[in-house]
C-alpha positions as CSV (number, residue, x, y, z in Angstrom):
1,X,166.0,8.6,94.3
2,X,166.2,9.3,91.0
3,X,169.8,10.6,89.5
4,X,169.8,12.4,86.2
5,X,173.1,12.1,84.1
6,X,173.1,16.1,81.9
7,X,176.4,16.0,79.8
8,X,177.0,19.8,79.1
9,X,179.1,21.1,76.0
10,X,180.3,24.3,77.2
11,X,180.2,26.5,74.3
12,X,181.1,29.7,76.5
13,X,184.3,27.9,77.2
14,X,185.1,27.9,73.2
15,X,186.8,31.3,71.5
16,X,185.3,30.4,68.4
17,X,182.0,31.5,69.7
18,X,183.3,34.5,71.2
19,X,180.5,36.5,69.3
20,X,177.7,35.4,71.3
21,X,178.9,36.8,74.6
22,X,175.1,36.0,76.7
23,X,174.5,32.0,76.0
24,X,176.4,30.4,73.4
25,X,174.2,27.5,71.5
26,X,171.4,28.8,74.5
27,X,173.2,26.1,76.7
28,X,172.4,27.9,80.2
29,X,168.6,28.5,78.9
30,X,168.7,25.0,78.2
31,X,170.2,24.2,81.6
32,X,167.7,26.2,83.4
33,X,164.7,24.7,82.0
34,X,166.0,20.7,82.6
35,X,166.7,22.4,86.6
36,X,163.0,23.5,86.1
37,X,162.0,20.0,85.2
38,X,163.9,18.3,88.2
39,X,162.2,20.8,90.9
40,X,158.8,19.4,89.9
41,X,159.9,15.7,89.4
42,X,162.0,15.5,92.6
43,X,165.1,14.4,90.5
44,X,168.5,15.2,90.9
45,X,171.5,15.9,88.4
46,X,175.5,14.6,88.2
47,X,176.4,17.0,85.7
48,X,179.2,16.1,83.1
49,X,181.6,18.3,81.0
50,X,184.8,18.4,79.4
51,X,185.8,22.2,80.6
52,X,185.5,23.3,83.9
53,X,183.7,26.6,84.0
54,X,185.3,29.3,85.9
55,X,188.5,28.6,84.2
56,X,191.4,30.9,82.1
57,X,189.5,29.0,78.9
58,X,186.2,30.6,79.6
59,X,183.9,33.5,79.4
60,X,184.0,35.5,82.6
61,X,180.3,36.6,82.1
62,X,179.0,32.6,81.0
63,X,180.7,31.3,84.2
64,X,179.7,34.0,86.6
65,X,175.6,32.6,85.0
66,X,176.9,29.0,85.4
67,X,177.6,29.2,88.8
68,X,174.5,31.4,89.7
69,X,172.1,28.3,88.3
70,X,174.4,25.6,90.6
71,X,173.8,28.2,93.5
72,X,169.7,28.9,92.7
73,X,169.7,24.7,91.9
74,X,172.2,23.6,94.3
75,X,169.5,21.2,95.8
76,X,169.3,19.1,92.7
77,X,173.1,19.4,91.9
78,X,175.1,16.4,93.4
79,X,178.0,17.1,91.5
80,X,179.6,18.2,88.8
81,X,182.8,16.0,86.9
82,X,185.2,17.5,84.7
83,X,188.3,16.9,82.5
84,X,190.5,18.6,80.3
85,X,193.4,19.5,82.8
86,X,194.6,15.6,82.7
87,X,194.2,16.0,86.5
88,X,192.9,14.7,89.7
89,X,192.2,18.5,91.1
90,X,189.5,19.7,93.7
91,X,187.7,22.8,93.4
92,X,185.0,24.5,95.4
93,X,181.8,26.7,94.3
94,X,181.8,29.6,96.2
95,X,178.5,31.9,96.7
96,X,177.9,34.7,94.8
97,X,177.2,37.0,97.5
98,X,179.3,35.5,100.6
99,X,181.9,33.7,98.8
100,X,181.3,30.7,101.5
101,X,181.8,27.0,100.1
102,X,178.3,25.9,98.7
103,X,179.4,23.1,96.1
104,X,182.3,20.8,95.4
105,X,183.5,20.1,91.5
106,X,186.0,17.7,90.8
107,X,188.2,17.2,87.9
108,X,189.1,13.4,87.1
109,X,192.3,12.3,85.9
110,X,192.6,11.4,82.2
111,X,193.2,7.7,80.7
112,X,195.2,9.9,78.0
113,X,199.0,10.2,79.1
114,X,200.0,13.7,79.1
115,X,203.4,15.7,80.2
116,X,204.1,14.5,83.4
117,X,201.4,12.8,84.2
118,X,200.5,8.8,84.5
119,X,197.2,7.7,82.9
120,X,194.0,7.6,86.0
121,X,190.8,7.0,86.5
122,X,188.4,7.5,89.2
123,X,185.4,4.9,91.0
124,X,183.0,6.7,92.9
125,X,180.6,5.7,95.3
126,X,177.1,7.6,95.7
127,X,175.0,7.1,98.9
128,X,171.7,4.8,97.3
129,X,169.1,6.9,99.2
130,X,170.8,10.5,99.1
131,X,172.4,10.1,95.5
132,X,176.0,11.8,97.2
133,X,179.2,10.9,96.8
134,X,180.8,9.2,100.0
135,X,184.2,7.8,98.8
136,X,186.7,8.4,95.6
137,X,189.0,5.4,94.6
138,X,191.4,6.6,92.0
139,X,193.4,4.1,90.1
140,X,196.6,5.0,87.8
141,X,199.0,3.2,85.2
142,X,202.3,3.6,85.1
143,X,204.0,4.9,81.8
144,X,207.2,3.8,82.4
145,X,206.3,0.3,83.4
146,X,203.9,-0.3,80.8
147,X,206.8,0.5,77.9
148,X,208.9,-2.1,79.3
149,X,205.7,-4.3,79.3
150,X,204.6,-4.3,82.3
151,X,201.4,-2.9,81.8
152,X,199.2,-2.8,85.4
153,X,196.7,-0.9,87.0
154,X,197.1,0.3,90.2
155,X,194.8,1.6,93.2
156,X,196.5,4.6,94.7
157,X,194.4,5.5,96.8
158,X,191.0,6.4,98.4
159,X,190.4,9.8,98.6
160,X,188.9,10.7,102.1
161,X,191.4,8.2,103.7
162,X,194.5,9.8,101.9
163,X,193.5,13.2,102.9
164,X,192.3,12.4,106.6
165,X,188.8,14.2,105.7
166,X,186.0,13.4,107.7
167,X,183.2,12.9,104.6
168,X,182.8,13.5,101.3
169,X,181.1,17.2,102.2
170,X,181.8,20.6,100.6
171,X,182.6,21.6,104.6
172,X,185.0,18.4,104.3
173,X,186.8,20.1,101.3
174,X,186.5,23.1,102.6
175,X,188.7,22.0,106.0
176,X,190.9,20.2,102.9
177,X,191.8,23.5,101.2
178,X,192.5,25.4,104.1
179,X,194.9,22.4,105.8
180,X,196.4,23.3,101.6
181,X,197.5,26.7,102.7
182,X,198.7,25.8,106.5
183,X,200.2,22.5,106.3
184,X,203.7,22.3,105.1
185,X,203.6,18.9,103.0
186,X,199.9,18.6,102.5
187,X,200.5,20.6,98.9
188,X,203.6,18.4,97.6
189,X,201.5,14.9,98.3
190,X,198.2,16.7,96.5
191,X,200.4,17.6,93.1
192,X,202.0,14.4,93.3
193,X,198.7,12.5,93.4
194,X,196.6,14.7,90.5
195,X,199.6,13.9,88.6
196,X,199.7,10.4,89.3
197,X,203.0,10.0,90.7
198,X,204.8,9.9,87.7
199,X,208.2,10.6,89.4
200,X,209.4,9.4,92.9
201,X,207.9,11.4,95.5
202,X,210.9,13.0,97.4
203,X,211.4,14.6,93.5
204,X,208.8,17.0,94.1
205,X,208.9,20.4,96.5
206,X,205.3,22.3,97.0
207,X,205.5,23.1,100.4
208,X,206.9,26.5,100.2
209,X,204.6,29.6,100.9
210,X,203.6,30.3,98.0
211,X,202.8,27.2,96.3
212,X,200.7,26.6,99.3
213,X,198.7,29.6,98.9
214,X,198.4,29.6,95.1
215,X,197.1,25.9,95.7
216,X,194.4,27.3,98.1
217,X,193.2,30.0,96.2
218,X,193.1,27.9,93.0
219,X,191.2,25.1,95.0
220,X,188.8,27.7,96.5
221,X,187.8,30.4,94.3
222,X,185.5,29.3,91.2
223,X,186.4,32.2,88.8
224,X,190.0,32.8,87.3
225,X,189.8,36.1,88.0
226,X,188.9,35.6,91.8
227,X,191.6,33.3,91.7
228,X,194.2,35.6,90.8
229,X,192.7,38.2,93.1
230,X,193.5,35.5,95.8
231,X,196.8,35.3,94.9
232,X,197.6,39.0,95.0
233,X,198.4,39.0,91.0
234,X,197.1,40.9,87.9
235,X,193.8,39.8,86.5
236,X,194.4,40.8,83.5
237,X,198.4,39.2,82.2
238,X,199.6,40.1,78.9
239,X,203.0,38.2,79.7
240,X,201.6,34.8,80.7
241,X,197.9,35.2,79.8
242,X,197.5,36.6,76.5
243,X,194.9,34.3,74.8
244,X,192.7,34.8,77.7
245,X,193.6,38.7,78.5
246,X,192.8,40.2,75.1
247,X,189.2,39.1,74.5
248,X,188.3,39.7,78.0
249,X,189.1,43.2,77.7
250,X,187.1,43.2,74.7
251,X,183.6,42.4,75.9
252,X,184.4,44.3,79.5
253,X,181.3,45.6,79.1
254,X,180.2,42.0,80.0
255,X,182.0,41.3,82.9
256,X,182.0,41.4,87.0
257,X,185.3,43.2,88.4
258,X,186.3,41.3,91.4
259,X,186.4,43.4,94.6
């Protein structure tokens, strides 16, 4: 098996290139072809990236192509990793047409401290024959030890064992993001975890309805828009969205509306 590392810069996820609304520096043309390559080699890709497509900070129209390459490729794709958010958050690739659960993408912790949140990392381990992931070890520091010098690393935990999952499947997560919406607790651990547990756990309340559901639908829908959708709110927010609302509007000619 062999495993191709593609580290991708996510122009459509930049405002500043807001002018070239199809491919921004020809990154998904670029993308394409290096699928092309693997589908005649027999390779396979971990894809890297700072932004996570499908987000508030990107083009509607660039991740709605983004996620129609990982669907047409999804053979070669193993994974994709992400940062920017500073946290240990799961997400699922739904299909375009039946909006079923074809991918997982994970967001990794950051070393860099951030509001609320404990420095992390992440260890995966990927099956030698397959190339998959199998098991997620994430480590953290604590802030407020290391200032009074007590600077350690800690394991917290290992990620199929602290959420009872089965494997390290997109059905797995799948299970994992519906138990999100049903379970009454399940949601409190999981923000306490991606935040790595920078305050006492009986500090922190997310098992109310609605933090439950919001949790789901931002777990299982890949566009911002779809997740809003999900959450019965406006897709387009002036009040608490306005960076992302206005130039949306603008190129609406280059969107999908969300059914």
């Amino acid at each position: 098996m062999v495993i191709e590392f593609y580290l991708s810069n996510k122009e459509g996820c930049n405002w500043y290139s807001i002018s070239q609304t199809h491919d921004p520096g020809n990154m998904l043309t670029w993308l394409e072809e290096e699928f092309m390559k693997m589908e005649q080699t027999g390779k396979k890709a971990l894809i890297i990236s700072h932004f996570q497509p499908g987000g508030g900070a990107c083009l509607n129209a660039w991740s709605e192509r983004y996620r129609e390459l990982i669907e047409r490729y999804l053979n070669l794709t193993i994974s994709n990793f992400f940062g920017n958010t500073h946290k240990e958050q799961i997400y699922l690739i739904t299909g375009t047409l039946n909006k079923t659960a074809i991918h997982v993408y994970h967001e990794s912790g950051s070393l860099t401290s951030f509001n609320n949140h404990n420095p992390q990392f992440r260890i995966l381990n990927l099956d030698y024959e397959t190339g998959y992931l199998v098991k997620g070890h994430k480590g953290f520091l604590n802030i407020t030890g290391a200032n009074i010098g007590n600077t350690e690393w800690k394991k917290q935990y290992e990620l199929t064992e602290e959420y009872k999952m089965t494997e390290f499947s997109q059905e797995s997560f799948n299970n994992l993001t519906l138990r999100f919406r049903d379970t009454p607790g399940l949601v409190t651990q999981y923000i306490w975890n991606f935040e790595g547990t920078p305050f006492p756990l009986e500090e922190y309340n997310r098992g109310f309805k609605k933090c439950r559901k919001n949790t789901y639908c931002t777990a299982i829908n890949f566009l911002n828009f779809e997740t809003n959708h999900c959450r019965n709110s406006q897709r387009y927010n002036f009040s608490c969205n306005l960076t992302s609302s206005i130039p949306e509007i603008a190129l609406c000619l280059f969107l999908v509306l969300v059914d």
